[in-house]
MARVOBA-629763 format. One record per residue (C-alpha): residue number from 1; x, y, z; chain. Coordinates in Angstrom, 1 decimal. Layout:
BEGIN
> NUM_X_Y_Z_A
...
//
This chain:
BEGIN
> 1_21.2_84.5_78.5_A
> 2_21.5_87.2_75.6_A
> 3_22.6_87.0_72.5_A
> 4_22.8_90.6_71.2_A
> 5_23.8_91.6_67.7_A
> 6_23.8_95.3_66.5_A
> 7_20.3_95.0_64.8_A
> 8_18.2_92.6_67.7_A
> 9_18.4_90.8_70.6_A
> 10_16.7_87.1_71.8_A
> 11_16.7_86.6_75.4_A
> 12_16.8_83.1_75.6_A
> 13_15.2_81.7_78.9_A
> 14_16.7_78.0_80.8_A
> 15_14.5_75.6_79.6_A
> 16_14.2_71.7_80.2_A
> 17_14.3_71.4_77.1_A
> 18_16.0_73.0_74.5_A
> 19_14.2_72.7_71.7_A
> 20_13.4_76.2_70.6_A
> 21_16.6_77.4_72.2_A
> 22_16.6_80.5_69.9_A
> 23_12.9_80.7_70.0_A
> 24_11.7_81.3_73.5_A
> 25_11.8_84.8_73.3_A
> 26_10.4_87.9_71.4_A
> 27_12.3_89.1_67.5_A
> 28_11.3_92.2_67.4_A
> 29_13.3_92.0_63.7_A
> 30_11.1_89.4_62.6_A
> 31_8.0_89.0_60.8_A
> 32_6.2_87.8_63.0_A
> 33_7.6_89.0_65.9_A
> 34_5.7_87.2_68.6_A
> 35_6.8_84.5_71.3_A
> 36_7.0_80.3_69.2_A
> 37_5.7_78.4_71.5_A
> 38_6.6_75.7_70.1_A
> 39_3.3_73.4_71.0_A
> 40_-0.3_72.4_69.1_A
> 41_-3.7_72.9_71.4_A
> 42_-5.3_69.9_72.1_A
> 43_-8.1_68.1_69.5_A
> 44_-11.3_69.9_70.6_A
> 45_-13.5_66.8_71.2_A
> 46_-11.8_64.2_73.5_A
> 47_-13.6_61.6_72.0_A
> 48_-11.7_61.7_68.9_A
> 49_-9.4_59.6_69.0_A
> 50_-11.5_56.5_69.7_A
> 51_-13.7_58.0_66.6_A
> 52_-10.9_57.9_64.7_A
> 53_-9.6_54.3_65.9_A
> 54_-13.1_52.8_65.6_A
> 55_-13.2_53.7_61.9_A
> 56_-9.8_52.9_61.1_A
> 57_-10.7_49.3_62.8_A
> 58_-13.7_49.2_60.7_A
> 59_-11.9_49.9_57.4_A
> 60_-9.3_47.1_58.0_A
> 61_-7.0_46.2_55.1_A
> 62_-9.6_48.5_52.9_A
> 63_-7.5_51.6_53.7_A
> 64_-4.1_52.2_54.0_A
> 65_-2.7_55.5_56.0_A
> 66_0.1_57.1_54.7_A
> 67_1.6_60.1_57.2_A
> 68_4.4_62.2_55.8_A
> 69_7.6_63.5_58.5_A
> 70_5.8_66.6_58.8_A
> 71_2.6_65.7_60.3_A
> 72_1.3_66.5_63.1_A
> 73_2.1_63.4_66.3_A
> 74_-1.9_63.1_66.6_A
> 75_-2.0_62.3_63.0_A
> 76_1.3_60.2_63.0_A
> 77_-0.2_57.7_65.5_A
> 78_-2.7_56.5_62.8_A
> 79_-0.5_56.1_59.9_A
> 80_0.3_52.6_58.5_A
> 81_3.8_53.9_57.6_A
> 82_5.8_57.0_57.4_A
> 83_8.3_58.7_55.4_A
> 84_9.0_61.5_52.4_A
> 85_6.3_62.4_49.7_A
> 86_7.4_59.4_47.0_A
> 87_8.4_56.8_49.5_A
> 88_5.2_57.1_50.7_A
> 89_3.8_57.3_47.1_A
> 90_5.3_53.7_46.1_A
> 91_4.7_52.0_49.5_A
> 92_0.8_53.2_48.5_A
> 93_1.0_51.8_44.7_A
> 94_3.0_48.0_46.6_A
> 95_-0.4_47.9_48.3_A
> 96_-2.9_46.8_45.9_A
> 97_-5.2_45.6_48.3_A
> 98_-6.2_48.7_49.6_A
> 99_-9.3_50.1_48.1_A
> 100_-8.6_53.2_49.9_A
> 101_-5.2_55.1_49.9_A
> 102_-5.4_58.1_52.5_A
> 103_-2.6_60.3_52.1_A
> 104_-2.1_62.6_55.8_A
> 105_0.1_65.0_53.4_A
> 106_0.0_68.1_50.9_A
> 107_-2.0_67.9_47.6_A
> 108_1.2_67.3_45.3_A
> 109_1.7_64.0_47.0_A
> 110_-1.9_62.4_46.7_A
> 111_-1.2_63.4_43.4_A
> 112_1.6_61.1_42.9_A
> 113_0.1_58.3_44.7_A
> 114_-2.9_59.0_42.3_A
> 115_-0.3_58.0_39.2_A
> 116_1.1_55.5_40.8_A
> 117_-1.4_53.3_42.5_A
> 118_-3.6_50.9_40.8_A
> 119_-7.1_52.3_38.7_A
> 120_-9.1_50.3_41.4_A
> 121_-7.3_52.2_44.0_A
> 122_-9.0_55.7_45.4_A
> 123_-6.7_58.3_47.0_A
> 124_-8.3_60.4_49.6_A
> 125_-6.9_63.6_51.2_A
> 126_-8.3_64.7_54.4_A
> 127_-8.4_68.5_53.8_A
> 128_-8.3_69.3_49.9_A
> 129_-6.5_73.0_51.5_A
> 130_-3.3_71.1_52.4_A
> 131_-1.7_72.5_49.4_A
> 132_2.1_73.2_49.0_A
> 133_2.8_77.3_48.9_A
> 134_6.3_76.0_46.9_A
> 135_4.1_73.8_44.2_A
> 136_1.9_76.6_44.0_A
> 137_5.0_78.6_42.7_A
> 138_5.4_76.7_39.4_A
> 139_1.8_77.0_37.3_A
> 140_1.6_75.3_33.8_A
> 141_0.5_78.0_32.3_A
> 142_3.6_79.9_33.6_A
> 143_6.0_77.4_32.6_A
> 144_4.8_76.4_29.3_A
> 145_5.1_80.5_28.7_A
> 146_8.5_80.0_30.3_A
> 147_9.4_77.2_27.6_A
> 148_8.6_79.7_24.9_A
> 149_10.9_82.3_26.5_A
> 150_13.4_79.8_25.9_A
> 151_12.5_78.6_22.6_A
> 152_13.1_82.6_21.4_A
> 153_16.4_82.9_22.9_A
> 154_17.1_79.9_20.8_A
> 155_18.1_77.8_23.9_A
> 156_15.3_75.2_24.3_A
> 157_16.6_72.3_22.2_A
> 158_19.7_72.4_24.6_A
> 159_17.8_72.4_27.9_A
> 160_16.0_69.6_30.0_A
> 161_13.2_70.3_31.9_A
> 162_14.2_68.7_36.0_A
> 163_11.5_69.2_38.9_A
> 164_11.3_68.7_42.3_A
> 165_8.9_65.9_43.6_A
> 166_7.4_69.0_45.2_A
> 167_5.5_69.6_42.2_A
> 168_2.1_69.5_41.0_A
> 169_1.2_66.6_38.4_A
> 170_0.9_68.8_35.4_A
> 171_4.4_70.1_36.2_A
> 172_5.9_66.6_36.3_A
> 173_3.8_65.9_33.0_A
> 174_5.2_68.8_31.4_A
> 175_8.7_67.1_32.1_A
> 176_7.9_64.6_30.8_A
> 177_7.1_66.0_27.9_A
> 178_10.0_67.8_27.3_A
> 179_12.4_64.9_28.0_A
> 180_13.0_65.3_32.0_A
> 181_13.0_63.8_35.0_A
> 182_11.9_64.3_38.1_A
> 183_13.9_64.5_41.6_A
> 184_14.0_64.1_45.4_A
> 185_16.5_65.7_47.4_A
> 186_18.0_62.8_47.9_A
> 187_18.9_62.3_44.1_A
> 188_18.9_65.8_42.7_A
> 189_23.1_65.5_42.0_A
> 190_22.3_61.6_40.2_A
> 191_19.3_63.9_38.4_A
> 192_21.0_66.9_37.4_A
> 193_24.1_64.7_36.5_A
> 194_21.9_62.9_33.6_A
> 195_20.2_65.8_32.4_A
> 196_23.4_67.5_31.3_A
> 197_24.4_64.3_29.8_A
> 198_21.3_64.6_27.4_A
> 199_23.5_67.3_26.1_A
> 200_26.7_66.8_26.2_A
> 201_28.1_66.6_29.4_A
> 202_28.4_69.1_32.9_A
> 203_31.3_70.9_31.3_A
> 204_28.9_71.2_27.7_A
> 205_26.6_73.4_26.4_A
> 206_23.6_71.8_27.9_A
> 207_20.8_73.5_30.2_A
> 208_18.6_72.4_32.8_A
> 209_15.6_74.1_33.9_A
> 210_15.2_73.5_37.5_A
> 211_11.5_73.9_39.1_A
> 212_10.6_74.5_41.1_A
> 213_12.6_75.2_44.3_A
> 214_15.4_77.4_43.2_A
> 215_17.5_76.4_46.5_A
> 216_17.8_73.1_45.9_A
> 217_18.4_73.5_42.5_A
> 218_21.4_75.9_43.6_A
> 219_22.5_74.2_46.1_A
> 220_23.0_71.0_44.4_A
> 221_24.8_72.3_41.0_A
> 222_27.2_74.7_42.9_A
> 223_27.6_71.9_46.2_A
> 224_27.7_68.6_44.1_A
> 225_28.4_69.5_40.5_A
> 226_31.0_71.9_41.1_A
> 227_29.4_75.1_39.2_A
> 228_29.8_78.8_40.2_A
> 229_26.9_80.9_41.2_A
> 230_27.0_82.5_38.3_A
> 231_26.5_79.8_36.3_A
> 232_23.1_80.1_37.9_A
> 233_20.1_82.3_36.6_A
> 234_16.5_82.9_38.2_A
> 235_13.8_82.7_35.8_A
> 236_10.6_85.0_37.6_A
> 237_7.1_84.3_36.1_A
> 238_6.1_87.3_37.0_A
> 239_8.6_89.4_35.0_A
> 240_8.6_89.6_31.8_A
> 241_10.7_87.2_30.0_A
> 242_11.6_86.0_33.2_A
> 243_13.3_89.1_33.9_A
> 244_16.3_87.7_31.9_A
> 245_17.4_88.3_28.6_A
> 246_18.6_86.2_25.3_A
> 247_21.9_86.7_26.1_A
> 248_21.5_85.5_30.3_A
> 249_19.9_82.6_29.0_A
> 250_22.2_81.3_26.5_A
> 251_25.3_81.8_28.8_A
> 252_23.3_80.2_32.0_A
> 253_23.9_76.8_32.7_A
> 254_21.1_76.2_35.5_A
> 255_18.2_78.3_34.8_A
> 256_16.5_78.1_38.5_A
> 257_12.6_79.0_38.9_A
> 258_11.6_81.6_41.3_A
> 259_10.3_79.3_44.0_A
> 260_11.2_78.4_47.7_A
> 261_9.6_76.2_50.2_A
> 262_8.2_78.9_52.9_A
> 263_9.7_77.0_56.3_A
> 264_13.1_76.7_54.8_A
> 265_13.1_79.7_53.2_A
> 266_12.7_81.5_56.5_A
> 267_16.3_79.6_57.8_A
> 268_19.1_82.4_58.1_A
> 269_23.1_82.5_58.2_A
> 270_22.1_84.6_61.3_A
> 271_19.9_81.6_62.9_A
> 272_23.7_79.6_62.2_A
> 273_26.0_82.3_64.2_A
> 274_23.2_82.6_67.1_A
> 275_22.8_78.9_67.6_A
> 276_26.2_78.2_67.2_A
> 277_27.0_81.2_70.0_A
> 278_24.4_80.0_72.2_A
> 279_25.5_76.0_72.2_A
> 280_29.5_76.2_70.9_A
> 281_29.4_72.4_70.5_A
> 282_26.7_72.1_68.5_A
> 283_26.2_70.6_64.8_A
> 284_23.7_71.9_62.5_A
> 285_22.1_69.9_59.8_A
> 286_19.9_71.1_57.1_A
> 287_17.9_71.1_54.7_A
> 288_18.8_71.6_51.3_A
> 289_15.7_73.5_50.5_A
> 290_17.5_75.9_52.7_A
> 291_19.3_79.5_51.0_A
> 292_23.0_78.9_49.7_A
> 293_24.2_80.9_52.6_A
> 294_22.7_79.0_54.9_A
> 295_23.7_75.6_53.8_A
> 296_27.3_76.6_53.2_A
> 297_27.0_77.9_57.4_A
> 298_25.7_74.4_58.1_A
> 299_28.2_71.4_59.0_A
> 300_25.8_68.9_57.3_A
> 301_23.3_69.1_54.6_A
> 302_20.4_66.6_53.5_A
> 303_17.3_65.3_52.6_A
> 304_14.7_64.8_55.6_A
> 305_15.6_61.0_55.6_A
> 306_19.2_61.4_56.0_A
> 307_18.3_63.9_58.7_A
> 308_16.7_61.1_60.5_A
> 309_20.0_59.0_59.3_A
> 310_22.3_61.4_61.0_A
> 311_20.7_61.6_64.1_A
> 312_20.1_57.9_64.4_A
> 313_23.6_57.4_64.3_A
> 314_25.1_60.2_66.1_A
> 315_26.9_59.1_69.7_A
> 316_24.7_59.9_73.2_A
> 317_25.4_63.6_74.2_A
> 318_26.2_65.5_71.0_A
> 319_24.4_68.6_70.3_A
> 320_22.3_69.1_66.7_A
> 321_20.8_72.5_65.7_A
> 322_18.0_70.9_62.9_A
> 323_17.1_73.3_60.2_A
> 324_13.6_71.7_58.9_A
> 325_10.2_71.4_59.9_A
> 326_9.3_71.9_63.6_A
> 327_7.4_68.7_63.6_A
> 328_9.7_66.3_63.1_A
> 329_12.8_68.6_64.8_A
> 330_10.3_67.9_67.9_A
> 331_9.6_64.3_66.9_A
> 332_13.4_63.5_66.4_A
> 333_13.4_65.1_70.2_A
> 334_11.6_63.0_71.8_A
> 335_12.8_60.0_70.2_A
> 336_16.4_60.8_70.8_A
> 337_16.4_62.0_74.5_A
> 338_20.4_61.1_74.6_A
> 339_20.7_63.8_72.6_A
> 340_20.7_68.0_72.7_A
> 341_18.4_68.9_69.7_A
> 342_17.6_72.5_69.2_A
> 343_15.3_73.9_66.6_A
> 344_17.1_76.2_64.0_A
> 345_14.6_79.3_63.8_A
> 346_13.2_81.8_66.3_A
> 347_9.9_82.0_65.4_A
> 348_8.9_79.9_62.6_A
> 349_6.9_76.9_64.3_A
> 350_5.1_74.8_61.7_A
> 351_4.5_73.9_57.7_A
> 352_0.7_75.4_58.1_A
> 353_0.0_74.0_54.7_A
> 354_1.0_70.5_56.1_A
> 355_-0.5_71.3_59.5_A
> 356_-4.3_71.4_57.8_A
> 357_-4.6_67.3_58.0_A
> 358_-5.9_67.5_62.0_A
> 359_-7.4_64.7_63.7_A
> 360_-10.8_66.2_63.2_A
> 361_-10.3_65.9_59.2_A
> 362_-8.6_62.4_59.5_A
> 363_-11.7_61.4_61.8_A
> 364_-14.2_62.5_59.2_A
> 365_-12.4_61.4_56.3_A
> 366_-11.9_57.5_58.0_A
> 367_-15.4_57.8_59.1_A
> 368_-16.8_59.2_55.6_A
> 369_-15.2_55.9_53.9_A
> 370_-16.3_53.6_56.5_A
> 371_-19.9_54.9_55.8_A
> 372_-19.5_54.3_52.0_A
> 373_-18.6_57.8_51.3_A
> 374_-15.9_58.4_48.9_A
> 375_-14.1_62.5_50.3_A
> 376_-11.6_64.4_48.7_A
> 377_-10.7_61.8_46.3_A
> 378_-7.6_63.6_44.8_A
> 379_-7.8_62.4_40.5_A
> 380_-5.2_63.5_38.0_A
> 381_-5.8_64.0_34.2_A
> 382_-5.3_60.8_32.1_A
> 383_-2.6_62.3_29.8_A
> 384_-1.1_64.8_32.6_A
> 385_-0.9_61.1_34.3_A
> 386_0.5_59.5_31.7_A
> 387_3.7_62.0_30.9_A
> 388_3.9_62.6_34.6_A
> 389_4.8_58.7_34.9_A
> 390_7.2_58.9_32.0_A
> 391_9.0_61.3_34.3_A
> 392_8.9_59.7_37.8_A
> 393_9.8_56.6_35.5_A
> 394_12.5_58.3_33.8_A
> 395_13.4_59.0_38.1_A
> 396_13.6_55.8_38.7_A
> 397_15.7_54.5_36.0_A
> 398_18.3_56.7_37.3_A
> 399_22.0_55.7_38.8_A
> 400_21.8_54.3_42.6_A
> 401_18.1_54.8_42.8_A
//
């Protein structure tokens, strides 16, 4: 099969499966350009495994394994419970009885299990390089300057701070600081919806400053709130004054920050047409981390549980075209074989960020702690802790939640 378009085409090979039905084949117009394989190599040592299950064994109800969607299957088997960044955060802090917390994840999370578990309570992360490229997007230092962009244009006392779980500690601190709240993308309308209130309403004067995923932020206020795009502004740390002036800022309703996650970022409208031509039946579900054009292509848009949700309750023998990350596209797979699930992208395979927590780091970290040895104990700042609470407290005081 080819699809052809006037700039590339993917020859798309039969396959058992069809997975990467876009992606077994060479885009020349990518990136990358190489063949997505679509598979991990093996753990090195094949005694891992037992390693690992021999410490965990030894640790007992001294450690509790939390293992977000994303993870790699090798990693997944050993975790107590799964689920998105603050599910996993609170099913850590209704643990008390677990000395050790280890979070198979990305830095911003152990974070949050940090500020909301228990002082006796030690949260471990099993390489301190799983960091979060989108997270990385939002330094304090950048949005305090930000804050003082706004304060100049006269526009600060009528904005609310609102970021994305996917943010680092100091970033939720500095929300709640300033009055905010924090979101998931489950509840970023219920969010958004109370920080304009703080001000007089959706249809008022009022501001929010969204960090720091600009696509969700977007996606939500244009989708779910009913605002234009041009109601929208990007703020860019790297310009001055954002690369905005008085006058943007003051007529802006959502000013977005320049961030994106890098996996759903790389989604395309295109990806949507060529799917779409090369399975007609199909549905495709996104994420909405995803760009506005792509998530207004998509039949469905949601959070990663509702994802799961959809596909849960979908009927034997319909077709889904998944537009998040590879791992759990090729986890929902396996665990659906009734149904035809195709990965969205051509060649993007994995979160490599997310991907650093291996067996080999969760075998060291489980056997480090069974020796007595506290790893990568992930602490946050007393008062960034503090204010970052306020927030996720302010969260969870929301409508629905």
């Amino acid at each position: 099969m080819t699809l052809a378009t006037p700039e590339r085409s993917v020859f798309v090979e039969p396959a058992s499966s069809a997975l990467l039905l876009l992606g077994r084949g060479v885009d020349l117009a990518s990136e990358r350009g190489v063949e997505c394989a679509g598979t991990l190599p093996p753990a090195s040592d094949p005694d891992l495994v037992e390693r690992a299950r021999a410490a965990r064994d030894a640790l007992g109800d001294r450690a509790f394994v939390l293992g977000h969607h994303y993870q790699r299957d090798e990693v997944i088997a050993f975790a107590d419970v799964t689920g998105d960044s603050f599910r996993l955060a609170q099913q850590a802090a209704a643990r008390p009885e677990a000395e050790f917390i280890v979070f198979c994840g990305v830095h911003f999370m152990a974070e949050s299990a940090d500020i909301l578990t228990a002082a006796h309570q030690q949260v471990v992360l099993p390489d301190l390089a799983a960091g979060c490229s989108m997270a990385d997007m939002a330094a304090i230092d950048q949005v305090e300057d930000a804050w003082d962009v706004l304060t100049d244009a006269g526009v600060a006392d009528d904005t609310v701070p609102v970021t994305y779980m996917n943010s680092t500690a100091a970033i939720k601190a500095f929300t709640g600081r300033h009055g905010g709240t924090v979101c998931t993308s489950s509840n970023a309308q219920v969010a958004l919806r109370w920080a304009f209130e703080q001000t007089g309403g959706v249809d008022g004067r009022g501001k929010v400053l969204f960090l720091p995923d600009q696509h969700l932020g977007r996606n939500t206020a244009v989708l779910q709130l009913g605002m234009g795009l041009t109601d929208c502004v990007v703020y860019d740390p790297h310009k001055p004054n954002g690369g905005l002036t008085a006058q943007q800022l003051r007529d802006a309703r959502m000013i977005l920050w320049r961030g994106h996650c890098s996996v759903h970022g790389r989604f395309s409208a295109r990806n949507v047409a060529d799917i779409r031509a090369a399975d007609p039946g199909v549905r495709v579900i996104v994420h909405p981390e995803c760009t506005h054009e792509v998530v207004t292509a998509a039949d469905e848009v949601g959070s990663t549980e509702k994802i799961i949700k959809a596909l849960d309750a979908a009927p034997a023998g319909t077709h889904w075209a998944i537009g998040t990350e590879l791992n759990l596209v090729r986890r929902l797979a396996q665990t659906h074989p009734d149904q035809a699930i195709h990965y969205l992208d051509s060649t993007v395979c994995f979160c490599s960020t997310m991907n650093r927590i291996d067996l080999p780091h969760l075998t060291w970290a489980l056997e480090s702690l069974a020796a007595g040895r506290v790893v990568n104990r992930i602490v946050v700042d007393a008062d960034d802790a503090h204010w970052a609470r306020v927030a996720l407290d302010q969260m969870l005081a929301l409508p629905g939640y």
